[in-house]
Each structure stands twice: as structure tokens, then as C-alpha cells.
N, C-alpha and C positions, 0 to 999 in steps of 0.2 A: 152477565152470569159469569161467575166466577171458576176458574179449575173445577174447587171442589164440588161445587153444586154439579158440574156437568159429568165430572164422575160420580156422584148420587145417579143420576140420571141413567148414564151408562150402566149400571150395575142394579138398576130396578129392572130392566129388561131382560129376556131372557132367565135364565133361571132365579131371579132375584124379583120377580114377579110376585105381588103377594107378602115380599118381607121390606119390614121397613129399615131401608137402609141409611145407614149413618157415616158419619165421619170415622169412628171408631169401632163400624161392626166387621167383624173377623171373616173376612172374604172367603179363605182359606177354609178355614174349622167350618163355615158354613156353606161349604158349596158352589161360593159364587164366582171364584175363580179358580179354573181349572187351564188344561194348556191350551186348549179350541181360543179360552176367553181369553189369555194371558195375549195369542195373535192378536185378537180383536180388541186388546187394550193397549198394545202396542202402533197400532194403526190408528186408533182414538187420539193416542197420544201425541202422534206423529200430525194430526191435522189439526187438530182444538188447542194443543199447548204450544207448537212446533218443537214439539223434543223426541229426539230418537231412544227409546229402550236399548240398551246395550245389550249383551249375553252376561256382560259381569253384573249387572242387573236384577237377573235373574233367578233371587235370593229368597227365601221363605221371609228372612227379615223386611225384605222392601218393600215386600208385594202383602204385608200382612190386612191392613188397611188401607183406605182412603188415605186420610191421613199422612198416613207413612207415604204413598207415591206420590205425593203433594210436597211433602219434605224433599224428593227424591229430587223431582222437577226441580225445586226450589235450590236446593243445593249445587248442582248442576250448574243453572242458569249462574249462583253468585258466583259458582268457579270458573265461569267463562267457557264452558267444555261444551 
């Protein structure tokens, strides 16, 4: 299973219960990421991807979609950081 698939997964639970969530559904505008979640995405992220969330991170841009924190990881990882 892939990143993206497993943040699908992570973000069906809890308040995302019920919506079908995508690669491109709007976290944010929808409710499904708030600051409770943003810990608990950071901690996801930190065991499933082995990547740390920064504070500079911590962007309405980054955090918009799936998608986008997959690009996030992704860029990351190319930059060596």
C-alpha cells in the first residue's frame, strides 16, 4: 500500500467517516483536518512514511489535500532533508 492510499485511510476515520475521501478532497474546507488531526497526521507520518512534519510545514498550502502532503513527503525525500 502506497503513502497515498494509507492517508485515504487515515482520514476516513474519525471525522471523515461517511465521506468518501480522495486524493484531491479539500481536508481543510471539509473538516477533516483540524489541529487534534494535524498531531495525529504528524505522528502517521512520522511511522508510515518515516518523515518528520516540520513547524515550517504547517501551511494551509500543504496540508490542503492528500495530494499535496504527498508532494510534501515527496519533495522532502528528493531534497535529502
Amino acid at each position: 500500500m502506497d503513502i497515498t492510499e494509507r492517508l485515504i485511510g487515515f482520514f476516513k476515520e474519525g471525522p471523515g467517516k461517511g465521506v468518501k475521501v480522495t486524493a484531491i478532497t479539500p481536508l481543510l474546507e471539509w473538516g477533516l483536518l483540524d489541529s487534534l488531526k494535524v498531531i495525529e497526521l504528524a505522528e502517521f507520518l512520522k511511522k508510515h512514511a518515516n518523515f518528520q512534519l516540520q513547524p515550517k510545514d504547517l501551511r494551509k498550502a500543504n496540508l490542503k489535500d492528500i495530494r499535496t502532503i504527498v508532494r510534501l513527503v515527496g519533495s522532502r525525500r528528493r531534497a535529502g532533508a
